[in-house]
MMTF fields as JSON, N, C-alpha, C and O atoms, coordinates in Angstrom:
{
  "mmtfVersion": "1.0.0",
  "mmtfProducer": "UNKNOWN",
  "numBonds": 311,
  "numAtoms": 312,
  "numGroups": 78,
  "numChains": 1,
  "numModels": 1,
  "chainsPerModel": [1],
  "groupsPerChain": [78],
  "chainIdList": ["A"],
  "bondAtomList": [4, 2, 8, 6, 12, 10, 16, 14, 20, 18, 24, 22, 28, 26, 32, 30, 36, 34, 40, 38, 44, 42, 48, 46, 52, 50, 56, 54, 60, 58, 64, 62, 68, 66, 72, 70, 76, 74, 80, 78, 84, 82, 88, 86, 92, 90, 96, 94, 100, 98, 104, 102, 108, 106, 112, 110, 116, 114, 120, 118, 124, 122, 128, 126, 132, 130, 136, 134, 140, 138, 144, 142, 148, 146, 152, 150, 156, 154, 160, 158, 164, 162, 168, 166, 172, 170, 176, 174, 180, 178, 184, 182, 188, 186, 192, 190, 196, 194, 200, 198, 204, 202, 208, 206, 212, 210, 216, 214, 220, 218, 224, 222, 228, 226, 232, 230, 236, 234, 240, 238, 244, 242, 248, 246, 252, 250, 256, 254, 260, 258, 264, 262, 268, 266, 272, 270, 276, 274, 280, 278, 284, 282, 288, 286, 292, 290, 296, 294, 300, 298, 304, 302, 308, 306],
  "bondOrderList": [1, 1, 1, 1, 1, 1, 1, 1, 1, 1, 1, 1, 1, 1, 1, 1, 1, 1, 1, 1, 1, 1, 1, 1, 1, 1, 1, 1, 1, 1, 1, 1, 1, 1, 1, 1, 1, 1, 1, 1, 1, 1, 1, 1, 1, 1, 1, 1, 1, 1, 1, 1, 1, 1, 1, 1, 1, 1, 1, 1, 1, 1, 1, 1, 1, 1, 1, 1, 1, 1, 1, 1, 1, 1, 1, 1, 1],
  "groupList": [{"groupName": "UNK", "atomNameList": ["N", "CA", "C", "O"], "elementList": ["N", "C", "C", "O"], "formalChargeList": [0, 0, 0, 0], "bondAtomList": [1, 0, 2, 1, 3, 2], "bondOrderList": [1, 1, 2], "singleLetterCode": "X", "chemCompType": "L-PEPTIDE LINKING"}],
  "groupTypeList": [0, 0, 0, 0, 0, 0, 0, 0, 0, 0, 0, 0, 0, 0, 0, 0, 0, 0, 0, 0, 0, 0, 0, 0, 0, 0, 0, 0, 0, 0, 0, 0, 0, 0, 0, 0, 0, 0, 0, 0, 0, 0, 0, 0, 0, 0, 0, 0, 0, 0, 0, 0, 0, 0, 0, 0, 0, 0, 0, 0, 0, 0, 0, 0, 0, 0, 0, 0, 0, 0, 0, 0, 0, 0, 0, 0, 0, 0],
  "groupIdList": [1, 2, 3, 4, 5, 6, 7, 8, 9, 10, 11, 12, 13, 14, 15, 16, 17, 18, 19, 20, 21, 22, 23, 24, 25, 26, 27, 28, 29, 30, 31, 32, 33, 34, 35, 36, 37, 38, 39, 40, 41, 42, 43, 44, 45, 46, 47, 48, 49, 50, 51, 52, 53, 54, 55, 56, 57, 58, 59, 60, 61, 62, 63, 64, 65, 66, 67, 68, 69, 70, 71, 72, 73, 74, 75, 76, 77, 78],
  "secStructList": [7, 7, 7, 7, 7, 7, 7, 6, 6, 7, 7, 3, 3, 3, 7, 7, 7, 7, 6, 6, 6, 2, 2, 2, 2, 2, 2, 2, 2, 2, 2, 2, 2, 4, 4, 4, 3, 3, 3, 3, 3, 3, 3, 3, 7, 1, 1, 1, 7, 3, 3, 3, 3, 3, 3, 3, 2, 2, 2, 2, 2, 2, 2, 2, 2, 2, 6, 6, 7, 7, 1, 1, 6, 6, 6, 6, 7, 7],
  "xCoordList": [139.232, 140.25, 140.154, 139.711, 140.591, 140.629, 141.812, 142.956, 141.183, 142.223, 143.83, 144.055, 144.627, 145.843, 147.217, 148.405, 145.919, 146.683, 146.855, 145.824, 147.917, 148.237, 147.509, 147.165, 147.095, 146.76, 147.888, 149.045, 147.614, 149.461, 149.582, 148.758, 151.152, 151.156, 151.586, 151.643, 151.857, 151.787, 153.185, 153.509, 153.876, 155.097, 155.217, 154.787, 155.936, 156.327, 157.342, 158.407, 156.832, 157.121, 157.487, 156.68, 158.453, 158.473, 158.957, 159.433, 158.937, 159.527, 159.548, 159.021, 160.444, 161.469, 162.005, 162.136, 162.186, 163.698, 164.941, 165.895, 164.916, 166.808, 167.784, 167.341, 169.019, 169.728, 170.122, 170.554, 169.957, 170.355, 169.63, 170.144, 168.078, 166.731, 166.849, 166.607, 167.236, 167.415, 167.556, 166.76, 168.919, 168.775, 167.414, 166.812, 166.797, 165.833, 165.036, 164.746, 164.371, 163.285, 163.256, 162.387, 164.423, 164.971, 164.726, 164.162, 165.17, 164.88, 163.533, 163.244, 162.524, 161.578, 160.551, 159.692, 160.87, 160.375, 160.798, 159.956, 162.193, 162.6, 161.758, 161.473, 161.496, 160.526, 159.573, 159.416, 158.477, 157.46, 157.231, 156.44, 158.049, 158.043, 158.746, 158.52, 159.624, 160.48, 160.986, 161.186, 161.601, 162.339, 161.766, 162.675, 160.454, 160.424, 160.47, 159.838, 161.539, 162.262, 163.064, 163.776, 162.676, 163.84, 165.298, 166.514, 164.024, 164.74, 165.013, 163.969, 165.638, 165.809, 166.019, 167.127, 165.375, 166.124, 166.101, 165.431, 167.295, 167.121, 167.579, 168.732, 166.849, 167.11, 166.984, 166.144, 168.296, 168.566, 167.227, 166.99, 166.639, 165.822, 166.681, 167.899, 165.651, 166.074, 166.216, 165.22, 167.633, 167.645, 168.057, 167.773, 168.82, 169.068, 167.592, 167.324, 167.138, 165.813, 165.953, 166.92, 165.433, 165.644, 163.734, 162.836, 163.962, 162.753, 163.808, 164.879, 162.719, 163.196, 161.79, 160.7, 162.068, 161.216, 161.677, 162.569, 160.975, 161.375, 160.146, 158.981, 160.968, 159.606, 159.943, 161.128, 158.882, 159.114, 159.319, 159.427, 159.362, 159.92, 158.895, 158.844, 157.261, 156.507, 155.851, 155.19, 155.879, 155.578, 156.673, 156.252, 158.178, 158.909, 158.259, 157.788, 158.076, 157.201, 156.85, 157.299, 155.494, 154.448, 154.035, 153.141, 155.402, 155.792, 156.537, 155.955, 157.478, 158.497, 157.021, 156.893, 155.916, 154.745, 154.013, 153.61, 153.61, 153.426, 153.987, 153.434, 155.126, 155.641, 156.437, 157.232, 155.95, 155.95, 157.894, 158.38, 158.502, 159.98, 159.716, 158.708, 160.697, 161.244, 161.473, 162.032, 161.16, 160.702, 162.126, 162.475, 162.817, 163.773, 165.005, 164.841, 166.054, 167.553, 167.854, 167.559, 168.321, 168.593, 167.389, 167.542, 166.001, 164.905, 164.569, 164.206, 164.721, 164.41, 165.578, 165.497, 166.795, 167.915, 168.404, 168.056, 169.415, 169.928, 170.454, 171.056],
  "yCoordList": [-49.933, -50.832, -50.939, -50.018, -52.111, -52.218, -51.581, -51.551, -51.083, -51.078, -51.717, -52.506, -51.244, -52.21, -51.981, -52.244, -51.26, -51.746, -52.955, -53.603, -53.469, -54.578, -54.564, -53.419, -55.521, -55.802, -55.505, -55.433, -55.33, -55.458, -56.654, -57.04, -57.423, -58.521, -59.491, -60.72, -58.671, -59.937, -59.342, -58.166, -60.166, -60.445, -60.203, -60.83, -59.098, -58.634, -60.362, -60.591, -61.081, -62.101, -61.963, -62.633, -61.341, -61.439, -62.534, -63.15, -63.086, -64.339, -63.76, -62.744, -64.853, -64.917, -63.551, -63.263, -63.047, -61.866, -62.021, -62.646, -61.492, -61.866, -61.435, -60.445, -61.914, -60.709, -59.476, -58.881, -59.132, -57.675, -56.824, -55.909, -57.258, -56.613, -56.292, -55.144, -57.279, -57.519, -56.141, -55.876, -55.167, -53.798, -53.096, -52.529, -53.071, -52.086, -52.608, -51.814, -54.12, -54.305, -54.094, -53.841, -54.312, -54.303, -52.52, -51.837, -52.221, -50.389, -49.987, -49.227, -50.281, -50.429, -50.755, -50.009, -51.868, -52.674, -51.602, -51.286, -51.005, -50.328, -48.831, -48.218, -48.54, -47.4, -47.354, -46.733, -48.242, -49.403, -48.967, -48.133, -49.703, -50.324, -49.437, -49.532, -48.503, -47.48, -48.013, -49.22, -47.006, -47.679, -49.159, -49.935, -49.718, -50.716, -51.973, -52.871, -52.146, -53.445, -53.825, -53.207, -55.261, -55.683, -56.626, -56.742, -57.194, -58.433, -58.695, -59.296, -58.729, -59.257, -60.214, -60.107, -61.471, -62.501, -62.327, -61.645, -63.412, -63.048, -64.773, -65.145, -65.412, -66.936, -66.887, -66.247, -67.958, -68.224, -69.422, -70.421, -69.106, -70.58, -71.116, -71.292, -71.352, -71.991, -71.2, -70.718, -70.993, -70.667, -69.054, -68.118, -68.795, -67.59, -66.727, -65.625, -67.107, -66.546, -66.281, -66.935, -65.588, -65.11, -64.807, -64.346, -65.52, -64.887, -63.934, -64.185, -62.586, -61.606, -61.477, -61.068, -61.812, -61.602, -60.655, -60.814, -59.659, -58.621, -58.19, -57.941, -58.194, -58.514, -57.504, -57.17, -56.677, -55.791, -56.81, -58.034, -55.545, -56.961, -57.277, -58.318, -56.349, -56.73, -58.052, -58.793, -58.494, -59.342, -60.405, -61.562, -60.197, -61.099, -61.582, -62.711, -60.907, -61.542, -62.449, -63.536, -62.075, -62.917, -64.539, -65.383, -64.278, -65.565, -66.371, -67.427, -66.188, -66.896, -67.371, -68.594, -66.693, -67.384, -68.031, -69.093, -67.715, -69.014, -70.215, -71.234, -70.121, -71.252, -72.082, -73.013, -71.427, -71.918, -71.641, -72.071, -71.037, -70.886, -70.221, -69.562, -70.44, -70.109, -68.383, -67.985, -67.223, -66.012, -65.374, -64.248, -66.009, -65.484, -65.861, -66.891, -65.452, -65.913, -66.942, -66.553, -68.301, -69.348, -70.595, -71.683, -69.772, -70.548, -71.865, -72.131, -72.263, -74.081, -74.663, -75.855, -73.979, -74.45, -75.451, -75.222, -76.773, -77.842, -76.568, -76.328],
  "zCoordList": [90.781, 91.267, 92.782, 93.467, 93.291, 94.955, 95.245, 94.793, 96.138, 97.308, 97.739, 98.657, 96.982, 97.149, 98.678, 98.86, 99.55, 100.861, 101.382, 101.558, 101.694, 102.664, 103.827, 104.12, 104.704, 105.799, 106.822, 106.408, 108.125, 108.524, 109.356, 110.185, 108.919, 109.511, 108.003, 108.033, 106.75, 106.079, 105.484, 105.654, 104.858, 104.468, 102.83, 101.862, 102.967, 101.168, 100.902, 101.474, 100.183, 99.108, 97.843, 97.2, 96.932, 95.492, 95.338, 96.292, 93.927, 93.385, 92.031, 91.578, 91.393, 90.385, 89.699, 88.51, 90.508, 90.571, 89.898, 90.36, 88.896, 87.944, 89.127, 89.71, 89.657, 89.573, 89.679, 90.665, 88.641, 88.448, 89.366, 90.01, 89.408, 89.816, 91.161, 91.535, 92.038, 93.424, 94.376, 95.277, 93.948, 94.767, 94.362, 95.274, 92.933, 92.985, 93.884, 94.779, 94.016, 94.401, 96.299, 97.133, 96.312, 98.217, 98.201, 99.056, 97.309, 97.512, 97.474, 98.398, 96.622, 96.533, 97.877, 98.349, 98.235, 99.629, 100.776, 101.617, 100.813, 101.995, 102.221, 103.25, 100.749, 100.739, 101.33, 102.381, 100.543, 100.714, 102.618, 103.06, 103.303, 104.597, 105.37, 106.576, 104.986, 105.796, 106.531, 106.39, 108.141, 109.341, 109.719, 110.013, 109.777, 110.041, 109.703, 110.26, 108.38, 108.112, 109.235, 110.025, 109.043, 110.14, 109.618, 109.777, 108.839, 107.902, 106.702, 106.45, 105.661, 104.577, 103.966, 103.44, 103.647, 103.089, 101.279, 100.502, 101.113, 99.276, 99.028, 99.25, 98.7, 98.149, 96.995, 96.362, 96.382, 95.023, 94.618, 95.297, 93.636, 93.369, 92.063, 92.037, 90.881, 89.745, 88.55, 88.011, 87.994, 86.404, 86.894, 86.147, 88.343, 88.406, 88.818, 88.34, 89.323, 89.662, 90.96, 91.351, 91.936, 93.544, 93.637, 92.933, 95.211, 95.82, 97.014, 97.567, 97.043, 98.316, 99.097, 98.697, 99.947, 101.518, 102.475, 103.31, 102.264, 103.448, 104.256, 103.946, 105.634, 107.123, 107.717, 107.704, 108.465, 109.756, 110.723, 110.637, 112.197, 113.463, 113.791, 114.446, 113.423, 113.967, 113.004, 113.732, 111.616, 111.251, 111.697, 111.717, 112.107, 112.343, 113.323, 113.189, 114.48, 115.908, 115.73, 116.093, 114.809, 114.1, 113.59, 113.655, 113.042, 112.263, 113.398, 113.647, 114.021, 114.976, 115.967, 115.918, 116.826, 117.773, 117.022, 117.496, 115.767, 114.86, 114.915, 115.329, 114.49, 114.611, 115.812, 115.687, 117.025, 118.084, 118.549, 119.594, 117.733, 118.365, 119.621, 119.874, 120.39, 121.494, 121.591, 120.568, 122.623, 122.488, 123.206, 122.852, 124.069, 125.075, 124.424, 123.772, 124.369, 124.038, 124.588, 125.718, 124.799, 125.485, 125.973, 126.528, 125.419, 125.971, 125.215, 124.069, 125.842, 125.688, 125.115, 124.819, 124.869, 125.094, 126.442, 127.6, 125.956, 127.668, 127.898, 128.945]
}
């Protein structure tokens, strides 16, 4: 079997999550990732289904200079 380390930098993604499932899998992930979660999101999709995305700050970084947001509190704010 390969190798089932992650690269670092990439974003735990589950999809279609019941419910119920949601604390194990966030517990799971927090294990997973330890002190360096930063973020959690949990979106409802269809039929009761959830995707959970949970990011360190250093993949948060990541993603926000990707996508070109603004790095400072107030920056590029009138």
């Amino acid at each position: 079997m390969p190798d089932e380390t992650r690269p670092a930098g990439t974003i735990e993604k589950i999809d279609g999550i019941p419910l119920y499932l949601i604390p194990k899998t966030i517990a799971e992930q927090i294990k997973k990732k330890g002190d360096a979660v930063f973020q959690i999101l949990v979106v409802r999709k269809f039929h009761h289904r959830y995707t959970v995305n949970v990011e360190t700050f250093d993949e948060h970084a990541a993603r926000v200079n990707q996508a070109g947001l603004p790095r400072e509190e107030g920056d590029g704010h009138a």
